[in-house]
C-alpha positions as CSV (number, residue, x, y, z in Angstrom):
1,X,175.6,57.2,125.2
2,X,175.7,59.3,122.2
3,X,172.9,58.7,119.4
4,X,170.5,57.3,122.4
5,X,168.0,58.8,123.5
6,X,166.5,58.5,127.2
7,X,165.0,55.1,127.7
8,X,167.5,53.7,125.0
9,X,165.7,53.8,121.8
10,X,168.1,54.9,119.2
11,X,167.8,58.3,117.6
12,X,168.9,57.4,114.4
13,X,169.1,57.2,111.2
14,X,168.5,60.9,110.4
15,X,166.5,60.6,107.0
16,X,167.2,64.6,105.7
17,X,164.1,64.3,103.4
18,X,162.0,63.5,106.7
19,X,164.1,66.5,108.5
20,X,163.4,69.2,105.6
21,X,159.4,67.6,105.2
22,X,158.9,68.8,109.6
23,X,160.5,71.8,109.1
24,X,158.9,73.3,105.8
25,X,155.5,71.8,107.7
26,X,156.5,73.8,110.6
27,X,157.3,76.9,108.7
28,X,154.0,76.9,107.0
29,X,152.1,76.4,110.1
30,X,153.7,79.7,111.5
31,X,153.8,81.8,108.6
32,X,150.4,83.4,109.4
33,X,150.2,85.4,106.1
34,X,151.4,82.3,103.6
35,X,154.6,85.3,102.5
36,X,157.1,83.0,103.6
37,X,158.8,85.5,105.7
38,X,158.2,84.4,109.3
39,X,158.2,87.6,111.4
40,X,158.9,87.8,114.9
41,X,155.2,88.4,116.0
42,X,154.2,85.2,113.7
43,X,156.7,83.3,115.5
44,X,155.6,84.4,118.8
45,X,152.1,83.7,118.0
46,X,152.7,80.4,116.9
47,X,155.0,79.5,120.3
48,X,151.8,80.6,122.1
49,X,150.0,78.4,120.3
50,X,151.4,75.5,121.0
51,X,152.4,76.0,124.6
52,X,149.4,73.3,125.8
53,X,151.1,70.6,123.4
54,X,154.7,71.4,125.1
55,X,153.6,70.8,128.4
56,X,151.5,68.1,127.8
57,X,154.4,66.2,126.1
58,X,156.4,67.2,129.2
59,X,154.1,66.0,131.5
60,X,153.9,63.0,129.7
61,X,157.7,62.6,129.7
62,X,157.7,63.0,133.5
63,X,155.1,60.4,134.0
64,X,157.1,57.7,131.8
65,X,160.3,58.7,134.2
66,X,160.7,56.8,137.5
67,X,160.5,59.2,140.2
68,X,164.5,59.4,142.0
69,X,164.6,57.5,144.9
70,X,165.5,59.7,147.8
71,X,169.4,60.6,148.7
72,X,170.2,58.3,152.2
73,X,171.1,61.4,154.7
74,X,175.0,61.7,155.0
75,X,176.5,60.2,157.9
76,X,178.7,62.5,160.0
């Protein structure tokens, strides 16, 4: 269903001041030399970075999912 999100909570309203507030927060956290250019190697560094807290929200995303039940063989 468009504008739900797995599990059915509702993925809106989009507040653009919140949207623009996460992403100049982001961009400072990468921009390694407070320039505000981000260069690839600062962008790079930062994905590094936060590998651990990507995989631990998909682990945790995983958990929260019911495992799929197992397909019943076809019958021939």
């Amino acid at each position: 269903m468009p504008g739900t999100a797995r599990g059915g909570e509702s993925r809106f309203p989009i507040v653009i001041a919140d949207v623009e507030r996460r992403a100049n927060e982001a961009f400072t956290r990468m921009d390694a030399n407070h320039d505000g250019v981000l260069t690839q190697d600062e962008r790079r560094a930062a994905m590094r970075a936060n590998r651990p807290a990507v995989r631990q929200r998909h682990e945790q995303r995983r958990a929260r999912t019911p495992a799929a039940s197992p397909s019943a063989p076809a019958s021939e």
